[in-house]
N, C-alpha and C positions, 0 to 999 in steps of 0.2 A: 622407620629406618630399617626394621627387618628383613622390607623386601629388595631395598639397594642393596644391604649388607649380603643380603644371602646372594647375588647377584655377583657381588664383584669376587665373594669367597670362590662360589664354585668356578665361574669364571678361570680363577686362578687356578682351580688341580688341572688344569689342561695342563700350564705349564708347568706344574710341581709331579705328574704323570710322563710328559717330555723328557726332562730332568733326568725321572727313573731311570726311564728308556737307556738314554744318553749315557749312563752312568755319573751322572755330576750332582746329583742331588744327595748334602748333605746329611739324609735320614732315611731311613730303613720303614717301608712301607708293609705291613704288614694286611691279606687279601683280605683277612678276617675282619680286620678292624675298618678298612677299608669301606667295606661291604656292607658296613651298620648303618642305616638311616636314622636311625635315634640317634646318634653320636653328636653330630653335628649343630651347630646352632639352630637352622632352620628345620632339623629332621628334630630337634626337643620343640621349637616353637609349634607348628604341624601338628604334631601330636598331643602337646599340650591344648591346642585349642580347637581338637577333633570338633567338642561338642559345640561348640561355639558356631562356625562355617561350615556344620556337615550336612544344610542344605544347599549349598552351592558349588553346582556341580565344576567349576576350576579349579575347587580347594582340591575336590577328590582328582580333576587330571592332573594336579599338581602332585599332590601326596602318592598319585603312582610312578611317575615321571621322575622325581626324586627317589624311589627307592631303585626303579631300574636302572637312573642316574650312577649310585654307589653301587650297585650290580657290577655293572660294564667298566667303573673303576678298578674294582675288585677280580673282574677277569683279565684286564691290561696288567696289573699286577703281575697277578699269578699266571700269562702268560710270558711276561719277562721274567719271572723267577726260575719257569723251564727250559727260558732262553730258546723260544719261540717268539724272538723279535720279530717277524715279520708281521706277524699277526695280531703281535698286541702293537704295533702301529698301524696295522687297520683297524682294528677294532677303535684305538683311538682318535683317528682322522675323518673315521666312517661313521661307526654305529654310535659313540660317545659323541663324537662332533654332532649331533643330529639330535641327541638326544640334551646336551647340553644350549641350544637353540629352544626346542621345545621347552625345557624349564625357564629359560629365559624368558621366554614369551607369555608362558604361564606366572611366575610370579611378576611382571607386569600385569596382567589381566587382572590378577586378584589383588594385586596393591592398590589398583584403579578403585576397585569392588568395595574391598573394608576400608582403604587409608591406610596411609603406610606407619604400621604399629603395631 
């Protein structure tokens, strides 16, 4: 179930990243925290079972992809925060949208790989 879950979570900051933008989202995002890979459910699962999958090279395009993932979160942020909206709507239309495909496709691949657990 990991790799669903972690699927439909990140999925969703596109639209809880939107929101920000918009000014409609009920919570205060913070780049810092944003930014953490380890935070999240699938950025402790990753890491928790480094030793486990750390011959199989889509664990690791994944575990990079997810942190550049919270990266590109964390500068959408902190470019709405300077109120440089134009940019953190490309950034997340563009280089976020792209990058959240790629995880998409990577934890498919590796859900395939171990079974989804």
């Amino acid at each position: 179930m990991i790799f669903f879950n972690a699927i439909n979570l990140h999925v969703g900051w596109k639209v809880r990243l939107q929101a920000y933008l918009d000014g409609t989202l009920e919570e205060p995002l913070d780049p810092r925290a944003v930014g953490r890979d380890t935070d999240c459910e699938l950025g402790r699962w990753l890491y928790d079972n480094l030793p486990r999958y750390q011959d199989l090279p889509e664990f690791w395009g994944l575990l990079k992809d997810h942190a550049a993932f919270h990266c590109c979160a964390a500068e959408i942020v902190s470019e709405a925060d300077k109120g440089h909206h134009d940019e953190a709507e490309r950034l997340l239309h563009h280089d976020y949208t792209d990058l959240s495909h790629r995880m998409v496709r990577c934890l498919r691949e590796l859900g395939r790989q171990v079974g989804d657990g």
